[in-house]
Structure formats: structure tokens, C-alpha cells
C-alpha positions, -999 to +999 in steps of 0.1 A: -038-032+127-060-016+154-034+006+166-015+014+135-041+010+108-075+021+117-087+022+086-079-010+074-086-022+107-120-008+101-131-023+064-108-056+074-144-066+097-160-076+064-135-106+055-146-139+061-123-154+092-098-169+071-091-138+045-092-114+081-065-138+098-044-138+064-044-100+059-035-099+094-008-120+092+003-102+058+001-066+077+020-081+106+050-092+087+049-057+060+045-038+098+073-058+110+095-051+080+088-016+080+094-006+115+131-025+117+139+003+092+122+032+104+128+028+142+164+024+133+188+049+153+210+057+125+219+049+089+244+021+097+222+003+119+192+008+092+214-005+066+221-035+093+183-047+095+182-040+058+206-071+053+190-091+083+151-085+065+166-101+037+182-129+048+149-138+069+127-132+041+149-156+020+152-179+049+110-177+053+101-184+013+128-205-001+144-226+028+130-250+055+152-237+083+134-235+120+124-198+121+120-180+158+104-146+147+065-146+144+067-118+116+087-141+096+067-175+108+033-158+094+051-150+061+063-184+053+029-197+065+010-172+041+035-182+011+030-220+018-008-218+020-017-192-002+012-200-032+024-164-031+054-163-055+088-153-037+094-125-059+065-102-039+084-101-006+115-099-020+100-063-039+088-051-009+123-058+009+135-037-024+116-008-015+129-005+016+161-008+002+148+023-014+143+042+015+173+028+037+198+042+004+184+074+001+168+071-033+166+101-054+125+101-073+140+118-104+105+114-124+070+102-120+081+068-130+106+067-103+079+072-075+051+046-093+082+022-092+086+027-054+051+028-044+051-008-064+072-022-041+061-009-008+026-015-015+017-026-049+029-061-043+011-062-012-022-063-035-004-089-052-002-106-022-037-102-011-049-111-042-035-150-033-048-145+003-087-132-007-091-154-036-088-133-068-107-151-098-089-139-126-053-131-132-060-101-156-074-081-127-035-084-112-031-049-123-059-036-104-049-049-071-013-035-079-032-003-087-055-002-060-020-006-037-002+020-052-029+046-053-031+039-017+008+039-008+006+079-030-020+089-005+000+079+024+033+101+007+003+128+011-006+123+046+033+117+057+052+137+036+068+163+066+071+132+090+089+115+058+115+149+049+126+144+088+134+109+083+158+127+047+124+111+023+113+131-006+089+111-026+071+140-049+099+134-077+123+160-087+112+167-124+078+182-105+099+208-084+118+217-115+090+224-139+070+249-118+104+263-105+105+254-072+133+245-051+144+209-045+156+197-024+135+224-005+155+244+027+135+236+053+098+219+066+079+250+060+092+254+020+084+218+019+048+224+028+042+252+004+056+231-022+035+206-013+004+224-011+011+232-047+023+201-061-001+177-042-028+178-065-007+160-097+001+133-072-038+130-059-049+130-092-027+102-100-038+081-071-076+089-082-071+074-114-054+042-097-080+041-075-109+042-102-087+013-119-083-004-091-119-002-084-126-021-115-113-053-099-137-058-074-158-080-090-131-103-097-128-107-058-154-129-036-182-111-026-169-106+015-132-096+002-145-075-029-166-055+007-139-050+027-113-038-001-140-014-015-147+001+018-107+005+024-105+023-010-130+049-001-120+054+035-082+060+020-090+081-014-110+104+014-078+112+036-062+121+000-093+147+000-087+161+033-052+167+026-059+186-007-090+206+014-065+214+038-036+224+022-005+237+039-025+228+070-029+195+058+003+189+075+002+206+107-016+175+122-023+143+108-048+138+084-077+111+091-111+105+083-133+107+113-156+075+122-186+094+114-177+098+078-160+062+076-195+047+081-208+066+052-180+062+028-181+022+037-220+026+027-203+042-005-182+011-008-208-015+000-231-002-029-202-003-049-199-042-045-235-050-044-243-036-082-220-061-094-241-088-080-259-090-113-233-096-134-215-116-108-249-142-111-246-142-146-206-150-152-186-182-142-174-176-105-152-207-107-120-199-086-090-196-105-057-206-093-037-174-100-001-189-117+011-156-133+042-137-115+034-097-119+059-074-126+064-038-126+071-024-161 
């Protein structure tokens, strides 16, 4: 997480022990998953993880077979103690699918359905790990991962065209004529530039949503994924600010400014202290099974 995920790595300090060692975990294993596919040297050997992440994932949640790889040893630890459902991993694993087959994002429902499953269910899952005390705020953690997974497709989206990813659906291009799939990198970007807002303003409305579940979370988790929604809406605001150039280097949020928008996040949490006092807190065992509709 320190190397790879700064800024979760950054608003992660405000768990208590146990959630910080579960996200951990959690981000270890999605890390894990994501790399086999990515660092892959070609399409047949991508498609070969594929099928060897899914036969470990099924091995970790729904057998008692010795397992040898850490990745896999934190997930069936995390699904054990924490009674995350099999069917969150499993959607991740989908996603990837996703990516490893060359999905086509036809339509706006098409790219919500894919950042779901690479990052919506792991809200879902965090939502067992931190202690979520209500199941109807479910669809604010999901929204609060998607938004998140839209502003990386923001940040990545040359880095993800070399790889052959297009995530800004098709049905954009073709409404304000533009070319898809574009010719080259530098078409891509001044596409981009021009499409980029519609998918920001998406993610802003997931985040406000997503927002509205803090006070469902305890107080320490309900800090840390407040601060980690205002450090990552910001990167969406440098890419827009930056534009074409958005994409020349990658887009962060400098540690100055994380310290401020974590101020921005901390407030956030604290004004729900009142009405936290005044509602039942009783912890919740969360029983429902979410699913993408």
C-alpha cells in the first residue's frame, strides 16, 4: 500500500489496528490479483492466470485445502473472520475477466458494471472488515468504490489504451462524433480531454452518495474512508484542470494538499457526531448479499 497506494496508504493511518491490518490484507490479495493480469507477457499467458485466480479464489472461500500463497491465505482469513460472502471475490475475479477478454464498454451501464466489479465489491468487502452498522448503506460503500475505480480510468486512461483498455464507453465517442476506437494515444487524449468531464461528474455524484454512508461506519473507519474520498475525488480535479496534459505525467495530489483535504474529510465525520449520540450504534451483523443491478 505504501508503494502502490499512497493515498490510501495515507487515510488507512486512521483505522483502528484491526480494520488497518484487514484493509491491508484486502489490498494485498485485490494487488495480488491485479498484477498476475497486468504484468502478464501476452494474452495467452494473461488468460492462463485468469483461470489459476479462479481456481485459488474458489479454493480460498469455499474449500479447506492447505493454501501456500500469502495473497490467497489473507483472503480466506478475511472471508472466515469477517463473513464476507463468496460472491465479492468471485466479481472482482469477473472484472478481470473483463479486462483479460477485451471487453467492449458499449454504454454507460457497461462501464458502472465493470467498475462494480473491480472496485465496488471491494467496499462491499470493507464494509464486513470496518464494521458497517446498517445494511442499507451497502449501496454507498459500492458507490463510494466505484466513483473511486471512474477516477482511476481518469488518471490511467493512456497507460490503460497501451495495455488495448478503453473504458470511456463507446455510445460517448459516437454522440459527439468522435472517433472510436481512436487511431492513436494523442487522439485518445483529445477525446479524453473532451469526454472526461461526463465520467467526473459521474464519479462526483457517487462520491456525494457514497459520502452519505459515513455515519453508518464507526467513528475511526468512517475517518479514514472520508479522508480517502477527498484525497481521490481531488486527483479527478486535477485531471479535469489539466486536460490533455492531465496525461502527459501522472496525476497525484501533492502531500501539502492531502493534509488539507484530510482536514476536509475529518470535519466531514465529526458533524455527524451529534446524530451519531442520538441514534442506536448497536453493531449490526450485515447478512444481505449485494448485487449489481
Amino acid at each position: 500500500m505504501n508503494k502502490a497506494a499512497k493515498s490510501f496508504s495515507f487515510a488507512a493511518v486512521l483505522f483502528g489496528k484491526e480494520q488497518l491490518e484487514g484493509s491491508q490484507l484486502l489490498y494485498g490479495w485485490c494487488r495480488h490479483c491485479d498484477d498476475a493480469v497486468d504484468e502478464a507477457p501476452n494474452q495467452e499467458k494473461a488468460s492462463d492466470e485468469l483461470d489459476r485466480l479462479k481456481q485459488m479464489t474458489e479454493l480460498s472461500i469455499n474449500s479447506k485445502e492447505k493454501l501456500h500463497e500469502n495473497s490467497f491465505i489473507a483472503l480466506r482469513h478475511l472471508a472466515t473472520k469477517y463473513q464476507i460472502p463468496s460472491q465479492y471475490p468471485k466479481d472482482l475475479i469477473a472484472g478481470m475477466e473483463m479486462d483479460v477478454k477485451g471487453y467492449n464498454y458499449k454504454d454507460q451501464k457497461d462501464l458502472e458494471l465493470y467498475c462494480y466489479r473491480v472496485a465496488g465489491v471491494v467496499g462491499l468487502m470493507m464494509s464486513h472488515i470496518t464494521g458497517l452498522k446498517r445494511e442499507n448503506a451497502l449501496n454507498q460503500a459500492v458507490a463510494a468504490g466505484m466513483a473511486m475505480q471512474m477516477t482511476n480510468i481518469s488518471r490511467d486512461i493512456i497507460e490503460d489504451y497501451k495495455r488495448g483498455r478503453i473504458y470511456l464507453p463507446q455510445s460517448w465517442f459516437e454522440k459527439e462524433n468522435l472517433n472510436y476506437p481512436p487511431r492513436d494515444s494523442e487522439e485518445l487524449k483529445q477525446s479524453a480531454a473532451h469526454l472526461m468531464p461526463r465520467l467526473l461528474d459521474r464519479a462526483d455524484d457517487l462520491y456525494n452518495h457514497g459520502r452519505k454512508g459515513l455515519i453508518h461506519l464507526p467513528i475511526r473507519a468512517a475517518l479514514a474512508v472520508s479522508v480517502a474520498i477527498e484525497i481521490y475525488s481531488e486527483i479527478g480535479n486535477e485531471v479535469l484542470k489539466k486536460k490533455e496534459q492531465a496525461w502527459e505525467e501522472r496525476c497525484y495530489v501533492p502531500k501539502w494538499k492531502k493534509y488539507i483535504l484530510a482536514g476536509i474529510g475529518v470535519t466531514r465525520v465529526l458533524s455527524t457526531i451529534p446524530k451519531r449520540l442520538i441514534q442506536n450504534r448497536k453493531p449490526q451483523a450485515i447478512k444481505t448479499v449485494w448485487r449489481f443491478q
